[in-house]
N, C-alpha and C positions, 0 to 999 in steps of 0.2 A: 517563542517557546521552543525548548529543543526537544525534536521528534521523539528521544530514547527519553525523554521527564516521563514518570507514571507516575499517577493521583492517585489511586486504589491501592487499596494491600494486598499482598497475597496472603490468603486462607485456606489452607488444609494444602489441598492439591489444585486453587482457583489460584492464580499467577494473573497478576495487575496485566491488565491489556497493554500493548504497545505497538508499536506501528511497525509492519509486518515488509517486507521486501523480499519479490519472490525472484533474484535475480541467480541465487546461486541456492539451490536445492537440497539443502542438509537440515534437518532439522533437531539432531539429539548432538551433530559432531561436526568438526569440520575435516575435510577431509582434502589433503592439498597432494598433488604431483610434487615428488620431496626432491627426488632424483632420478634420471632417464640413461641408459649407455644407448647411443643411437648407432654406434659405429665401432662395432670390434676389433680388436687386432687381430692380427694373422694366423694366431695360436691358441686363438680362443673358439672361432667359428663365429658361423651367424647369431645360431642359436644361442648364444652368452648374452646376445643384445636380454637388458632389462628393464621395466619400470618400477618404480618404488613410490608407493602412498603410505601416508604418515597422516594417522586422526591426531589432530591437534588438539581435541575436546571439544567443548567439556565433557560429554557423556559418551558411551559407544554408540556405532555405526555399524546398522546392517547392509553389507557394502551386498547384500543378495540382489540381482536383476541392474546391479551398476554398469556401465557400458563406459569403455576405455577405446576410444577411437581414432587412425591416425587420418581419419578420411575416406582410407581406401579397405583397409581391414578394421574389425570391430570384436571386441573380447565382452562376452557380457560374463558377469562374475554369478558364481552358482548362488542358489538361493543360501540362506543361510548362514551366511558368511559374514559375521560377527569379529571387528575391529574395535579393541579397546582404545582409550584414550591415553595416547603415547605410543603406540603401537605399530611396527609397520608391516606392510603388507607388499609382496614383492612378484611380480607378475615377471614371468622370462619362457623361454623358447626355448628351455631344459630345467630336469627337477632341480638339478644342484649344479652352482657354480661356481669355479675352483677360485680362490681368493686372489690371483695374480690378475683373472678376469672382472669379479664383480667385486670387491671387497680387499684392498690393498690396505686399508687401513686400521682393519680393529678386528676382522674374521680370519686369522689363519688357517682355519681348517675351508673355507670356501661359505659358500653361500647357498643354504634349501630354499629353493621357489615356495610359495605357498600355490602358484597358480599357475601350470604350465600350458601353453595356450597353442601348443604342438599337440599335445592329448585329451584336453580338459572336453575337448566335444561341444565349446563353446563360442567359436568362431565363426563370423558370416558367412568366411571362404576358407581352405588351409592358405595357411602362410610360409610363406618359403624357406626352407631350411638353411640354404645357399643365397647367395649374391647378395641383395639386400635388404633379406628377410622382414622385419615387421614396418623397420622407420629403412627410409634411404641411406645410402653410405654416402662419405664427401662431405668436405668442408664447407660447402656452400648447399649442401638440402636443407630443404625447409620444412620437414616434417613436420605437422602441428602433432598434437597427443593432447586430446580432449575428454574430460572426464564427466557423464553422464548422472544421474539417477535414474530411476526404473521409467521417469514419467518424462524423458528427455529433460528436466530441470538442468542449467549448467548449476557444475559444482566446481570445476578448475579447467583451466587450459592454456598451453603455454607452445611457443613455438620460437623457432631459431631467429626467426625474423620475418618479416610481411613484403610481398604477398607468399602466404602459403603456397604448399604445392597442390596442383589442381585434385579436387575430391570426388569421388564417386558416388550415386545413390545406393545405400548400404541397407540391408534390411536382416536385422540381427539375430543371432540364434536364439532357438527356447530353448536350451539346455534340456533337451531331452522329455519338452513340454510342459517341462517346469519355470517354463519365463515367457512372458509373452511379446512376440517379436515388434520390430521398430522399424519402421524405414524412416531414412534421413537423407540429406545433402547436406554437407559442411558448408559447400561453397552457395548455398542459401538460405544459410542462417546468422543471422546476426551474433558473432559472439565476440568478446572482448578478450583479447589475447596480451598472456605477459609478453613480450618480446627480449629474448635473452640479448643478441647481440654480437654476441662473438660466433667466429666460425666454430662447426666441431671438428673435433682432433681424434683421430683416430687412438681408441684404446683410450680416451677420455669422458669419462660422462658429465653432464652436466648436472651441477650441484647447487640447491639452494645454498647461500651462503654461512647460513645456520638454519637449521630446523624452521622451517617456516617462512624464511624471509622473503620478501620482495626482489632482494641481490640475486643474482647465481653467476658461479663461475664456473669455467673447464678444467673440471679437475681428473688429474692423473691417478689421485687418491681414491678411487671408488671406496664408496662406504652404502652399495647395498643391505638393507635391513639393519641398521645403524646407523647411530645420530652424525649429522653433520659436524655437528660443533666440534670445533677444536680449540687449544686457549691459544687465543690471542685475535680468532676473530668475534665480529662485533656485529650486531645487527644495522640492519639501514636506517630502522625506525626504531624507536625504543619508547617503555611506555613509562608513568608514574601513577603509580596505584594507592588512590586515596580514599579511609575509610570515614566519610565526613562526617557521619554520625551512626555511632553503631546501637543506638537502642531503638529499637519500634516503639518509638512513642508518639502520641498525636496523631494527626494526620497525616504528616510527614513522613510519617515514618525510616524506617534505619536506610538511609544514603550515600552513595559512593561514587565517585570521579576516577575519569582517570585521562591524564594528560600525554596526548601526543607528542613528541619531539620529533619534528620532522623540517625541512624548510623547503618543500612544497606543499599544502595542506592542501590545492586545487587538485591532486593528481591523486589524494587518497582517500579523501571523503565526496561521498558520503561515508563513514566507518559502517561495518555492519558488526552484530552482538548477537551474541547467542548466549543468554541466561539458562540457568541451568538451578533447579530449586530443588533440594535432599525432603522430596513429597515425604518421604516414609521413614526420613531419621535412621537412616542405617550406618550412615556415612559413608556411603556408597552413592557413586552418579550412574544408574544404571536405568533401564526401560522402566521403571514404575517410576518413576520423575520427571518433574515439568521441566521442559524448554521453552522458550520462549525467544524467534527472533524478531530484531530488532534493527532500526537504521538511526545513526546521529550523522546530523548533515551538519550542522553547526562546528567547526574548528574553534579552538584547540584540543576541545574537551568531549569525551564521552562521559553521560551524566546521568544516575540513577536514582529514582527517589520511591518512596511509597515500598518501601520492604517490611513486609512482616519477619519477626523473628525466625530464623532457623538458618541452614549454610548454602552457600552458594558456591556457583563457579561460573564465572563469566568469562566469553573467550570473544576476545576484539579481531578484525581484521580490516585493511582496507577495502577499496571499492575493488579490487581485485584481487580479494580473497589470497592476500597475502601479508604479510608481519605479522603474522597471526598467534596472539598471546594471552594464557591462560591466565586467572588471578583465583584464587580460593578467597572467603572470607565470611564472615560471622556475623547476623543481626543478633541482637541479643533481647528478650522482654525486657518492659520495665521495670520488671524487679530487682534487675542486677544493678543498677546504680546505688551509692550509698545515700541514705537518705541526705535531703537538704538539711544544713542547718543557716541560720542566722544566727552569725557571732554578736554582732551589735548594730543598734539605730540609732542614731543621733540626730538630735538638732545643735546645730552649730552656730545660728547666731543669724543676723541678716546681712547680706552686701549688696549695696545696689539698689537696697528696696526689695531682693528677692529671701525668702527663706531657703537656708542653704541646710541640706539632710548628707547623712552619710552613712552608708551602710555596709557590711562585709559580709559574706556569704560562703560556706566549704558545700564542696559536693555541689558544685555549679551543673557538672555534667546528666543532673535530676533535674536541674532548674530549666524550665521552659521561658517563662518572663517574669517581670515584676509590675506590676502596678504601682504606682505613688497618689493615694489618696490625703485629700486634702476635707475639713471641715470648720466650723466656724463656733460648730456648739456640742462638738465631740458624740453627733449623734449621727447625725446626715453628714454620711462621706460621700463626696464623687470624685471621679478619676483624673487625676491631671497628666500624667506622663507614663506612658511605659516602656520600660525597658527590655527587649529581646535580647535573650539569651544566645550567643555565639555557637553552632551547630558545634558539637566536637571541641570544645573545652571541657577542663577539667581541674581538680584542685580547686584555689579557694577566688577568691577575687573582692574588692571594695572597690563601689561605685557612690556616687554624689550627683542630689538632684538639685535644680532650684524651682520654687514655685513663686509663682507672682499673687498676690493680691494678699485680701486683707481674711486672710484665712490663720489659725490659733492651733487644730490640729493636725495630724500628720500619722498612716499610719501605712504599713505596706500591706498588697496583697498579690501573692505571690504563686504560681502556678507551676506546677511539676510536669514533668515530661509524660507519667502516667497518668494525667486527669486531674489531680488532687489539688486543691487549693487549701492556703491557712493564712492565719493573718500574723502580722509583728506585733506586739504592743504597741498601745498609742502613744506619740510623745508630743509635747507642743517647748514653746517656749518658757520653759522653768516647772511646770506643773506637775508630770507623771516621769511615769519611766522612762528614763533614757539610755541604759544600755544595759546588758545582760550576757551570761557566759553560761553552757553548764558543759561540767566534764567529771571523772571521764568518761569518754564514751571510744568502745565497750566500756562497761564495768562491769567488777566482781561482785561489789560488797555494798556499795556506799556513791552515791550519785551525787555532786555538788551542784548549788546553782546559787549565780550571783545576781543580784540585782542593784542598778544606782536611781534612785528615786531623788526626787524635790523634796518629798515629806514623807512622814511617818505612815504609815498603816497597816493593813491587812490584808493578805491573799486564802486562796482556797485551790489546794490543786489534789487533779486526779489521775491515777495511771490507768489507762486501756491496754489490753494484749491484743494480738491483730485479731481479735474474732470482737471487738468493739468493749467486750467486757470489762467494768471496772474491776482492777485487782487489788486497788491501795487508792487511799484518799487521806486528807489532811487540810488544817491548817497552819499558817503561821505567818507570825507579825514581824513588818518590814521598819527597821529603822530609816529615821533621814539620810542622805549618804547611800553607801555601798551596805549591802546586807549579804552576805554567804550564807547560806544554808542548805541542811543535807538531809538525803532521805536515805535511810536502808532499804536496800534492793538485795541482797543474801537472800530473801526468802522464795525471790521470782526465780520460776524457771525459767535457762538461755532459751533467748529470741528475743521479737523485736517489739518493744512500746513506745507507746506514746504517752507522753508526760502532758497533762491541758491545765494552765493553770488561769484562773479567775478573779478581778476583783477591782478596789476601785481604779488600778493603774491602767487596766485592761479596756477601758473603754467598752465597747457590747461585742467585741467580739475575742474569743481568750487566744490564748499565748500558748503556742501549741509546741514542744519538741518530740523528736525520736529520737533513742536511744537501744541499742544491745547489749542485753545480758547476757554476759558469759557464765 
């Protein structure tokens, strides 16, 4: 079983359990190191050096009491400090930086710090304005830059290459007693570092290679506080997002996949998942909504099941919290499917010794399964074969059963996605009804329904509106052959009935349709 399956529904603001992984510390967002300048040019200064976080979602992120650390200096970020989802957030060693320094490619006018860490009052030691202020200068430092939560959880951390450069015991500021301090050591802590690879280049920062990814390259382009992407690059990892069944019905409830393409899946899973559920219907992912993370160790697939109706937003990432990608999508109640109908049943004759049945069906995406019951004296049915319904189909479909033995009747029973079962008419070999139509549906005026019988007789049927009440009833007599017959419906108010009709074709249990008045 794959660890991210949940059994349960979500209810109200109660989000299906799933198996929790405390490796990377976010729980409304995620929050990735987007892009670093480690190493200024000449005309920029120390102080231009910058870091850039980017919440990836799904919800915001109070980046208050976060700790951004390169081992030896440590920036803890003020309380209160609230990161939307797409957002970034840009930490530097001056308030604004002129666009030839941090932003060559989409800020003309330069770049505002949101976080200046020369005055912010929030650093374990001052940091140097000159030489090699926050990270080391030179193509060959190894600066790590590690990003904390309030309770030391890692959330990101990325480095030029291993071994890091040696770390100090660091014990971080309260922001003015407003955070409560940390001591640490880098170099004895177990943490799991991207390793970029290339040297740095002066006056170049290093850049995811789109918003989030796993890649990063030395780019000359800074795009502080700005998306990475540009066209024509491609992520490393890419995802495919499937909604395998969007109604909360059953147990099952509404389901959704989503397929890695990658070609090492040893290096990225476990996946981890952060569910994100619209508690309050606002359509807004914000603090009064549930999160929920999550881990799928199992390749290729991230796999969700047990959704109650209403919207989501799930954000995948690998085991180190990078290709990190958002999906929106929609469970829907059972009431949004159109109702099931049965177009016809037949018996078609024997081959083999088996009775061979055939049936069509519109509005499959209602249909849960079918039964094919079988009987010998059209009183006592029991169950020979069922048929399960395809998660996430739709429109119409014709299926064919065979049954074995020395069995006369034949009838379905048939079960919908929201609980409800009805039955087909019964048919056997020459004796009762064998198929049936009614249209149209909606109707205005005038509802037709056909029936093809073996012999002559008589029916009784009755319409219900959804509150169970009968609103119209009737009879009428069925010739041998095919019989058309119609009811006026002009006088029902639009909505939805149910047509039940009764008699001796019917076997003991009736012949049920729905229909919309317009």
């Amino acid at each position: 079983m794959k660890a991210l399956h949940c059994k349960s529904r979500l209810l109200f603001s109660i989000i299906c359990l799933l198996f929790f992984r405390a490796a990377f510390g976010q729980t409304t967002g995620r929050v990735v190191i987007n892009e670093y300048m480690p190493w200024t040019s000449n005309g920029c200064g120390t102080t231009a050096e910058f870091i850039e976080l980017l919440n990836m979602g799904p919800g915001p992120v109070n980046l208050g009491g976060y700790i951004l650390t390169t081992g030896k200096y440590a920036v803890t970020i003020p309380p209160n400090t609230l990161l939307q989802p797409g957002k970034f957030f840009v930490l530097s060693g001056e308030d604004f930086i002129p666009n030839d320094c941090g932003n060559i490619d989409s800020i003309a006018t330069g770049v505002h710090a949101n976080l200046n860490w020369n005055t912010c009052g929030c650093t374990n030691v001052a940091i140097p304005t000159t030489g090699d202020g926050m990270m080391t200068d030179g193509g060959a430092s190894n600066t790590p830059l590690v990003l904390f939560d309030p309770s030391l959880n890692l959330v990101d951390a990325v480095v030029r290459s291993l071994p890091a450069e040696t770390s100090t015991s660091i014990t971080t500021s309260t922001v003015g007693g407003t955070c409560t301090a940390k001591t640490f050591d880098l170099g004895s802590m177990s943490i799991n570092y991207e390793q970029l690879g290339m040297s740095a280049g002066r006056g170049n920062s290093f850049a995811r290679t789109v918003d989030g990814d796993c890649q990063w390259v030395k780019d000359p382009q800074q795009s502080a506080n700005a998306t990475n992407n540009r066209p024509g690059d491609a992520a490393s990892i890419t995802y495919t997002f499937s909604l395998i069944d969007a109604f909360a019905c059953g147990a099952s409830g509404g389901r959704v996949s989503i397929y890695v393409n990658a070609n090492n899946y040893a290096s990225i899973f476990p996946m981890q998942c952060l569910l994100a559920y619209d508690a309050d219907n606002n359509g807004v992912f914000d603090f009064n909504d549930v999160y929920t993370k999550a881990v799928d160790s199992t390749a290729p697939t991230v796999d969700i099941n047990g959704l109650a109706a209403g919207r989501y937003r799930i954000t995948v990432s690998t085991a180190n919290n990078c290709s990190v990608k958002s999906f929106d999508f929609t469970i829907v109640s059972c009431l949004a499917p159109l109702p099931v109908q049965l177009n016809y049943f037949t018996y078609v004759g024997q081959q083999n010794g088996h009775h061979l049945l055939q049936w069509k069906v519109s509005g499959i995406e209602a249909l849960q399964k079918t039964v094919v019951q079988k009987a010998k004296n059209n009183e006592t049915f029991s169950d020979d074969e069922t048929v399960q319904e395809t998660a996430g189909a739709n429109g119409s479909k014709a299926y064919t059963a065979q049954v074995e033995g020395n069995y006369r009747f034949f009838r379905l029973k048939m079960f919908s996605r929201s609980g409800k079962e009805f039955y087909s008419p019964v048919i056997s070999a020459g004796i009762v009804a064998s198929a049936f139509k009614i249209w149209p549906n909606p109707s205005t005026d005038v509802l037709h329904l056909r029936l093809n019988t073996s012999e002559a007789g008589k029916i009784a049927y009755v319409v219900y509106n959804v509150s169970g009440k009968p609103v119209q009833k009737g009879e009428t007599a069925l010739a041998k052959g095919e019989t058309v017959f119609s009811l006026p419906v002009s006088t029902l108010l639009p909505g939805m009935y149910q047509l039940q009709i009764n008699g001796q074709f019917t076997g003991n249990q009736p012949i049920c349709f729905r229909f919309v008045k317009h």
